[in-house]
C-alpha positions in Angstrom: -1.7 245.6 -17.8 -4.2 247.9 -19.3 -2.5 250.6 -21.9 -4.5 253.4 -23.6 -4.4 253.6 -26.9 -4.8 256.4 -29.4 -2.5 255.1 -32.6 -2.2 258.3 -34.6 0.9 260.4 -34.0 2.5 262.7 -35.7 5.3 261.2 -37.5 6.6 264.2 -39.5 7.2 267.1 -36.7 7.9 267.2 -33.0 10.9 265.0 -32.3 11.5 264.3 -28.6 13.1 261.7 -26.8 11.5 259.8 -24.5 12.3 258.9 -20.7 9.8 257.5 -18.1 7.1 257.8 -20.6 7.4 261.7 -21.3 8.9 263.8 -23.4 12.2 265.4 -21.7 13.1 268.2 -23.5 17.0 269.3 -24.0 19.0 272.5 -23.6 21.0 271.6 -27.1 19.9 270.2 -29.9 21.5 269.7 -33.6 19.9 268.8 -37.1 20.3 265.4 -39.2 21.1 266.3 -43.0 18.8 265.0 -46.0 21.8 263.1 -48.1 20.0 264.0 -51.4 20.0 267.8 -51.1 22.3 268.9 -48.1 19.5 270.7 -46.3 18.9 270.9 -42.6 16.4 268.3 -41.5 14.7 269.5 -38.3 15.7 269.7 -34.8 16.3 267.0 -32.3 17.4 266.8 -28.5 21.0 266.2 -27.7 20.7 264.2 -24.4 22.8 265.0 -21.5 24.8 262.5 -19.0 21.8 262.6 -16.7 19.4 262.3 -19.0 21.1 258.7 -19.6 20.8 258.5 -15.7 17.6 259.5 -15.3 16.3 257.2 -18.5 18.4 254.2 -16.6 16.3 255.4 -13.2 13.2 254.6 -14.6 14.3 251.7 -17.0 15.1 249.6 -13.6 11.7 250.8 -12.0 10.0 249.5 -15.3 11.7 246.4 -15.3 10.7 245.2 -11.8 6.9 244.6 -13.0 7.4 244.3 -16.8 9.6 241.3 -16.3 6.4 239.6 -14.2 3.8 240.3 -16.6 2.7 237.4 -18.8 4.4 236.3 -21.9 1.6 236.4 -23.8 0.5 240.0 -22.5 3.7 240.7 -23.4 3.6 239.3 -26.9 -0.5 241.0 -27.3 1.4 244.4 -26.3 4.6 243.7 -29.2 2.0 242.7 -31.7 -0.3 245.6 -31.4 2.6 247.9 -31.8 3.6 246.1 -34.9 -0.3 246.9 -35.7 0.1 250.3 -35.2 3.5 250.8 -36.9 1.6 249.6 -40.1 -1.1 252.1 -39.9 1.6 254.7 -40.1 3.1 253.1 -42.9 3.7 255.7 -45.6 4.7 258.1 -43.3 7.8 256.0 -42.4 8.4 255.3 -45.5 8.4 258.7 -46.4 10.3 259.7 -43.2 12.9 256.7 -43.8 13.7 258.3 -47.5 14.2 262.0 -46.6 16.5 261.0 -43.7 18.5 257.9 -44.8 18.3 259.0 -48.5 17.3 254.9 -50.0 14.6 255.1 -52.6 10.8 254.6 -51.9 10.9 251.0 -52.9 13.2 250.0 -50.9 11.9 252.8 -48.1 8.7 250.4 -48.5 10.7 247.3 -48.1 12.3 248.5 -45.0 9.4 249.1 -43.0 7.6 246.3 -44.1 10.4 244.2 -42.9 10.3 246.4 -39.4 6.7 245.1 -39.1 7.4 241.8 -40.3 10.4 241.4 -37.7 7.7 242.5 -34.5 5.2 240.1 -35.6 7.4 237.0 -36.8 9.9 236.9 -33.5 6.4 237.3 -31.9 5.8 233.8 -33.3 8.7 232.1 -31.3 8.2 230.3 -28.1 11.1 230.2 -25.6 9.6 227.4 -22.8 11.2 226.3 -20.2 13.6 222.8 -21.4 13.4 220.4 -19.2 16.5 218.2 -19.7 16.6 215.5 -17.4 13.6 213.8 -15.5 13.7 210.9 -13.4 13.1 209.0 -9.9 15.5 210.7 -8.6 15.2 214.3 -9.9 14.2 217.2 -12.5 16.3 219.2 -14.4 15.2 222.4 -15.8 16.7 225.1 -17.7 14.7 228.8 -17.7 15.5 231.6 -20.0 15.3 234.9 -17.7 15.4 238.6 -18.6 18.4 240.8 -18.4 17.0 243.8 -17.3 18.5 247.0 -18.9 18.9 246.8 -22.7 20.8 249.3 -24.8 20.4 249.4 -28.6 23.1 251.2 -30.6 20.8 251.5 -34.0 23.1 252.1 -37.1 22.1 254.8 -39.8 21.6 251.9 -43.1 18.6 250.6 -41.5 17.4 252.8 -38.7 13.5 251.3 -38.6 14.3 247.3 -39.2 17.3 247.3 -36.7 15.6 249.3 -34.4 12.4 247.0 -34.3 14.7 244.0 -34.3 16.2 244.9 -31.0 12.8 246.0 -29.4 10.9 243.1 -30.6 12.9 240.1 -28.9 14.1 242.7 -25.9 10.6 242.9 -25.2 9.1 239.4 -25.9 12.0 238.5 -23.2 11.0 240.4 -20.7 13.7 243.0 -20.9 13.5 246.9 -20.9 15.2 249.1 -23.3 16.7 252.3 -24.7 17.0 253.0 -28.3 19.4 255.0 -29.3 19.3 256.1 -33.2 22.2 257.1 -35.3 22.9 260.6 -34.7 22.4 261.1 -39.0 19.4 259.0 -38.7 16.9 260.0 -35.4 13.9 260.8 -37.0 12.6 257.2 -37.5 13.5 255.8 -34.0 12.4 258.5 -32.2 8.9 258.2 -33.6 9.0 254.5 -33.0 9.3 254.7 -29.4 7.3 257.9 -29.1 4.6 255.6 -30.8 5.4 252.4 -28.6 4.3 254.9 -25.2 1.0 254.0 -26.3 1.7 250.2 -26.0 3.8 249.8 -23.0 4.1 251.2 -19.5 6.7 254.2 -18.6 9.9 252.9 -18.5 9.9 250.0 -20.8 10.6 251.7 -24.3 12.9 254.7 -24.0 14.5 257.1 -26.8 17.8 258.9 -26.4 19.4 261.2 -29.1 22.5 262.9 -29.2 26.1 263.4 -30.8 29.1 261.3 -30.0 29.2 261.3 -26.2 26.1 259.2 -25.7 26.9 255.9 -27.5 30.3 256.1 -25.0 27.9 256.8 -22.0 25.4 254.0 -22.6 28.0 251.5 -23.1 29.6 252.2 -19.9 27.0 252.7 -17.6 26.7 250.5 -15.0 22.9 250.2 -15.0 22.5 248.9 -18.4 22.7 244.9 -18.2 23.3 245.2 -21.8 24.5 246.4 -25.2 23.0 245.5 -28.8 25.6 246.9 -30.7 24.6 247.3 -34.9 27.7 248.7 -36.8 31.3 248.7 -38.2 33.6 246.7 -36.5 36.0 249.3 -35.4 33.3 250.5 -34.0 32.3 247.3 -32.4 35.6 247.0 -31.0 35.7 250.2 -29.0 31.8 248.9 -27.4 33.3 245.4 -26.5 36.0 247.2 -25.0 33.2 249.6 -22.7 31.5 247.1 -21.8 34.0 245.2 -20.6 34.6 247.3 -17.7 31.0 246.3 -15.9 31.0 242.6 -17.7 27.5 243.9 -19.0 26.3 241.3 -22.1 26.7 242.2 -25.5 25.5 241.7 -28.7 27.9 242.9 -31.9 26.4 242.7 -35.4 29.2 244.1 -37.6 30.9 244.7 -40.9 30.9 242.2 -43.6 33.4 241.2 -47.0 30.7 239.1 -48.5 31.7 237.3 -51.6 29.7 236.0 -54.3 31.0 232.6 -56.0 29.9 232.5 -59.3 29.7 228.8 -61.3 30.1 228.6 -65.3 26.8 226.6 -65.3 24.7 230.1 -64.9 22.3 231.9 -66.8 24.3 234.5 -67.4 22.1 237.2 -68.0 19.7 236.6 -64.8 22.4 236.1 -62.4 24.4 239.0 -63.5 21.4 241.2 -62.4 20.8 239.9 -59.0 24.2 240.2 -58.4 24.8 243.8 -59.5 21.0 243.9 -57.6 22.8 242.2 -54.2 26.2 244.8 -54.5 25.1 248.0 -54.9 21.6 247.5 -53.1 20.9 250.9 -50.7 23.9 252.5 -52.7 26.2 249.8 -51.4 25.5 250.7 -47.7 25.0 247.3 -46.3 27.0 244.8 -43.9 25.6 241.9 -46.4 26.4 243.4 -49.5 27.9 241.2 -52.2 31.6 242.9 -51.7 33.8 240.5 -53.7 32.1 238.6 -56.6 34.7 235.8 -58.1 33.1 234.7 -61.3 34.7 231.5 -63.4 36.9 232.4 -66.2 35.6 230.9 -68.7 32.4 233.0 -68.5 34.1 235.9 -66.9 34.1 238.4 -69.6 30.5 237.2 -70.6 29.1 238.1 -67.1 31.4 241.3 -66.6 29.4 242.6 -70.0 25.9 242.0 -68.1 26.9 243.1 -65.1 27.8 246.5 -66.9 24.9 246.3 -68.6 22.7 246.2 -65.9 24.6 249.0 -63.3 24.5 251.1 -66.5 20.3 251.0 -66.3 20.9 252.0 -62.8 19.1 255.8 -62.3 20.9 258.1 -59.9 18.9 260.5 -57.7 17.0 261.6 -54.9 14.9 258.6 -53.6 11.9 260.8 -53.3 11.7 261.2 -56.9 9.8 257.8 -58.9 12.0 255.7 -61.1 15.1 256.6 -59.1 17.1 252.8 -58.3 19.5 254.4 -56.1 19.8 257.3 -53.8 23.1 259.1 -52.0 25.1 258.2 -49.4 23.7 258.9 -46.4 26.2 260.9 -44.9 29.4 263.4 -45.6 31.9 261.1 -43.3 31.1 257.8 -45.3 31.2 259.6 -48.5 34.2 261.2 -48.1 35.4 257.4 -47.1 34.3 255.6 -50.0 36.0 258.4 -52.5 39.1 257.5 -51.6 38.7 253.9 -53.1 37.9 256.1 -56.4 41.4 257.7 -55.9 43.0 254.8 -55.3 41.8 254.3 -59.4 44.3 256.1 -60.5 46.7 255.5 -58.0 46.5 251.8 -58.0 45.9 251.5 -61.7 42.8 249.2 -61.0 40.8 249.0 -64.3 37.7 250.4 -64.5 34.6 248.2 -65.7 31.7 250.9 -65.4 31.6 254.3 -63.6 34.9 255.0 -62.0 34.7 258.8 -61.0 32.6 260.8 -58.7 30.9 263.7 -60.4 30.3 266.8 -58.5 26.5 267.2 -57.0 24.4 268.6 -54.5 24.3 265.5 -52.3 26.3 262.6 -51.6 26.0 261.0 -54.7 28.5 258.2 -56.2 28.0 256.5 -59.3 27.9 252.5 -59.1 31.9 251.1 -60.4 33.0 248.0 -60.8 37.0 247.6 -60.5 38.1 244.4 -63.3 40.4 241.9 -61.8 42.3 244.3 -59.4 44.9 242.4 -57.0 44.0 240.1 -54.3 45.7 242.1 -52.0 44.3 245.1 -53.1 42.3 247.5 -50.4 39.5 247.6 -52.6 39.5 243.6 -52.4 41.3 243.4 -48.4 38.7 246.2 -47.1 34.9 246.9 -46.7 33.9 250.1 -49.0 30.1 250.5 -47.6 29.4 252.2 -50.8 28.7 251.7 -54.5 32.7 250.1 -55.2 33.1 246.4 -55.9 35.6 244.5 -57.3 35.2 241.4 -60.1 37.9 238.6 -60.1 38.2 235.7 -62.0 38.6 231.7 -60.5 39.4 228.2 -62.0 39.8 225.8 -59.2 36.7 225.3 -56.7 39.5 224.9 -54.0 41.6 227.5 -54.4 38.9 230.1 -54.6 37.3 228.7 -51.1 40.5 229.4 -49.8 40.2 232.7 -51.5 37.2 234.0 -50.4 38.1 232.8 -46.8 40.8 235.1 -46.5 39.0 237.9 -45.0 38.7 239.0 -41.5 35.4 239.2 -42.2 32.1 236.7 -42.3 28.8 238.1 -42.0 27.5 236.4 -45.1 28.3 235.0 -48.6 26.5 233.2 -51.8 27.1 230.4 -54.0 25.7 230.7 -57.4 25.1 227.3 -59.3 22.8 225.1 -61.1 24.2 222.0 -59.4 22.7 222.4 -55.9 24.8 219.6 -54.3 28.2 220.9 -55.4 26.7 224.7 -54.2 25.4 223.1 -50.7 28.8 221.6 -50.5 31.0 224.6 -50.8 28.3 226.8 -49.0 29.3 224.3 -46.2 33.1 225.6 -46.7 32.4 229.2 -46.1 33.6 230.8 -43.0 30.7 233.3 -42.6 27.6 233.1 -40.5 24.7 233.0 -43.3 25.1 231.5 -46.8 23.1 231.4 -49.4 22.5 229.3 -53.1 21.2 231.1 -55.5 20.2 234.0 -53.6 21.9 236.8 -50.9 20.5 238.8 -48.2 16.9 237.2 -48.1 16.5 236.5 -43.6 13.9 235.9 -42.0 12.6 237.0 -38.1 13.1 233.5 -37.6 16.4 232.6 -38.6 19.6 233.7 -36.4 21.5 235.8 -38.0 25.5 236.1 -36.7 28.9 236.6 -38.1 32.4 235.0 -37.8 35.5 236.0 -37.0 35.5 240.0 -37.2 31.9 239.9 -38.6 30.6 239.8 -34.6 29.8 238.1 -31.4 26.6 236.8 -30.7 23.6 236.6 -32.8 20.2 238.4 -33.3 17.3 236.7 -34.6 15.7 233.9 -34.7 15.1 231.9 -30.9 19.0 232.4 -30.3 18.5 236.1 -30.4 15.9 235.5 -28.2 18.2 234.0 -25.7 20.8 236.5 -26.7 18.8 238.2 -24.0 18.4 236.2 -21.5 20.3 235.0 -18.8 20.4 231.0 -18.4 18.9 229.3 -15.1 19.0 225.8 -14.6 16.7 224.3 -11.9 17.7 221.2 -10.0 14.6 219.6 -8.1 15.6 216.9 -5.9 12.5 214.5 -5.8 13.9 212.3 -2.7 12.8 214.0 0.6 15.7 214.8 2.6 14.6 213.8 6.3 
C-alpha cells in the first residue's frame, strides 16, 4: 500500500465532503453558527440521498482490499495520520473554539486527546485466541471486520469522538463514513479531507448535511454498521433504524452522573474539582457530575466553596484568554436548558449561585447551583446538558447508593473519600459503566468505556471497542484425518 503524502491542508477554508477520495460538491449547502457571537460560520455541503449511495458504492469497493492489507500497514497508516493531525494542531484548536464555542484550553485538551486516542488504540493487539488445543483438535476464535461503518459524531466533542470511531474502525479493518453534527462540520470534515492523504479512496469518507442524513445512514442497507454518539432519545430512534437491516450498533448516550461526597474531604480541594467536573465545556457533557450528594454534616461547608469557586468562573467567548467557560453551542440546547431556569421560580428550587440567564449576543448561561431541591425534581430526575446542577445532602452510605441508583441513567459516577476501601466498596455498588475515586472523567484509549441501563449498548474503547467492530469467527480444526 503506497499513499502519497503532502500533510499540509488548509484547515480554515474550503469545506467539502469527501466520497471515493474526491471532493463531491453539493447543490445546497447551509452554515454552522459561532455560539459566542451568532454569526454565520462558512458554507458546507448538504449531501443528498445519492450522495450517501454513492459514498456506500465506493465504501464496499474499498473494503474488499483494505480489509486484506496487513495489520500493521494498517496500524503505520492510523499512526501517521495521528502524526499529521498534530502538525495541524493549533489550527484545530482554533477551528474546534470558533465552531463548538469551548475555551482554548480545553480546545487544546480536546485535540490532544483526538491524537492521543489514534495512537493509544494503535497500541492494542487483537490476535487470534486460541481456546482449546489438543490431540484431537484446535479451537480458534478470529476477530473479523464488519465492513461498512457509520459514525454519527455529536457536536460536544466533534474531533475526539470523531477520531475515536476512525481509529479502532480502521485498526479493524473496517471502512467508514463520518458524519459530523450538522452545528459542528468544520472539524470532521477537515479530519477526513486530511486522512485522503493516508488511506486509499473509499476507506475514510465525509458526509454533511441537515436532518435527513443521520435517518438515511442509519437505514441503509449497505452500512454493516452504526457508531451512534449522543442523547438517548436520540439513540433510541437509531436502534430503532437499524433494526430494520439487523446492522450492528454501537450507542454511547446520555448520562445522570452523581458525585458521592464523604465528610472525611478536604473541603476546599474537592469542592473545586467538583464544580471543575459539573460545569466542565459549559455543562455539555454525557460524564458531567449531574447530581453531587454531599454529607450533611459538611454540607453547608462545601456548598460555600463550591459557590466560591463557580463565582471565579469567567464567562465569554472562548477565543478570548482567561475565559473558563464559553456558550452553549447551539440555539436548540439553549433554549432547552432555560427552561430548568424557569422551572426556578416555578418550582421554588433555591438558588445557590447564578440562577438567571442574562440577555447576550450568544448562547451564554451563567453556572447555578439549585440547594437541596426534591429528589423527584426534573432538575434532579432529568439530564440538563448545560451549566444547572443540583446539591443534595446524605446521611446513610445505603440509602444514598440506593439514591443515586435511581436513575435511568449510568454512563459514569465518582466517589469522593479519603478511605479508599470504603470508596472502592461503594464504587463497586454503582450501576454505571465507569467509576471513579477521587477523580471523574479522566479515560484513557485503553480503557472501554460503556454505559448501563439508558446510558447505551455496547462499548467504545479500549480492546472491547475494538471488537465492537468485529464480527466473531471461531475456527474448529479437526486434527484426526478423516479417511
Amino acid at each position: 500500500m503506497t499513499i502519497s503524502i503532502d500533510k499540509k491542508i488548509d484547515i480554515k477554508a474550503n469545506y467539502v465532503q469527501i466520497i471515493n477520495g474526491q471532493s463531491v460538491p453539493t447543490s445546497e449547502t447551509r452554515n454552522a453558527v459561532n455560539p459566542a457571537n451568532l454569526e454565520a460560520l462558512p458554507a458546507v455541503p448538504v449531501a443528498t440521498q445519492k450522495n450517501l449511495d454513492d459514498a456506500v458504492a465506493a465504501a464496499k469497493t474499498a473494503f474488499e482490499t483494505w480489509s486484506e492489507v496487513p495489520y500493521e500497514e494498517r496500524r503505520a497508516a492510523v499512526l501517521a495520520f495521528a502524526d499529521a493531525v498534530e502538525a495541524h494542531q493549533k489550527e484545530f484548536e482554533e477551528l474546534l473554539t470558533t465552531e463548538q464555542g469551548k475555551p482554548i484550553p480545553q480546545a487544546q485538551g480536546e485535540v490532544i486527546a483526538a491524537i492521543e486516542w489514534l495512537r493509544g488504540m494503535s497500541s492494542i493487539p487483537l490476535p487470534e485466541e486460541t481456546v482449546e488445543d489438543n490431540s484431537n483438535r484446535t479451537v480458534v476464535t478470529r476477530y473479523v471486520p464488519l465492513g461498512v461503518v457509520g459514525a454519527i459524531i455529536p457536536w460536544n466533542f466533534p474531533l475526539l469522538l470523531a477520531t475515536g470511531k476512525i481509529g479502532p474502525a480502521l485498526l479493524t479493518g473496517n471502512v467508514i463514513i463520518i458524519k459530523p453534527s450538522p452545528f459542528t462540520p468544520y472539524g470532521g470534515l477537515k479530519l477526513v479531507e486530511l486522512a485522503q492523504q493516508f488511506f486509499p479512496p473509499g476507506v475514510v469518507q465525509s458526509l454533511t448535511g441537515d436532518d435527513s442524513l443521520g435517518p438515511w445512514m442509519t437505514s441503509h442497507p449497505g452500512i454493516d454498521k452504526i457508531s451512534f454518539t449522543g442523547s438517548t432519545t436520540t439513540g433510541k430512534l437509531v436502534l430503532q433504524s437499524a433494526s430494520k437491516t439487523l446492522k450492528r450498533v454501537t450507542l454511547e448516550l446520555g448520562g445522570n452522573d452523581p458525585a458521592i461526597v464523604f465528610p472525611d474531604v478536604d473541603i476546599d480541594k474537592v469542592a473545586e474539582k467538583v464544580a471543575f467536573f459539573a460545569f466542565l465545556n459549559s455543562g455539555q457533557i454525557c460524564l458531567n457530575l449531574k447530581r453531587i450528594y454531599i454529607h450533611e454534616s459538611i454540607y453547608d461547608e462545601f456548598r460555600d466553596a463550591l459557590v466560591k469557586h463557580v463565582q471565579a468562573y469567567t464567562i465569554g467567548d472562548g477565543s478570548q484568554q482567561g475565559i473558563s467557560h464559553g456558550p452553549l453551542q447551539n440555539a436548540m440546547q439553549y433554549e432547552r436548558v432555560k427552561t430548568f431556569f424557569d422551572d426556578i421560580e416555578k418550582q421554588g428550587w433555591k438558588v445557590a449561585v447564578g440562577g438567571k440567564v442574562e440577555p447576550s449576543s450568544g448562547h451564554f448561561i451563567t453556572p447555578t447551583i439549585i440547594d437541596r431541591p426534591a429528589e423527584n425534581s426534573r432538575i434532579v430526575v432529568e439530564e440538563p446538558f448545560g451549566p444547572i446542577v443540583p446539591l443534595l445532602s446524605w446521611k446513610d452510605e445505603k440509602e444514598v447508593v440506593a439514591r443515586a441508583n435511581n436513575t435511568k441513567m449510568g454512563l459514569g459516577a465518582s466517589i469522593w473519600c479519603n478511605d479508599l476501601a470504603k470508596a472502592q466498596s461503594m464504587a463497586r455498588q454503582m450501576q454505571a459503566g465507569t467509576v471513579w475515586i477521587n477523580d471523574h472523567f479522566n479515560l484513557s484509549p485503553m480503557a472501554p468505556f460503556a454505559g448501563h441501563k439508558e446510558s447505551g449498548i455496547g462499548c467504545e474503547w479500549g480492546l472491547n471497542g475494538l471488537k465492537a467492530f468485529c464480527s466473531v469467527q471461531t475456527l474448529f480444526l479437526n486434527k484426526k484425518i478423516i479417511s
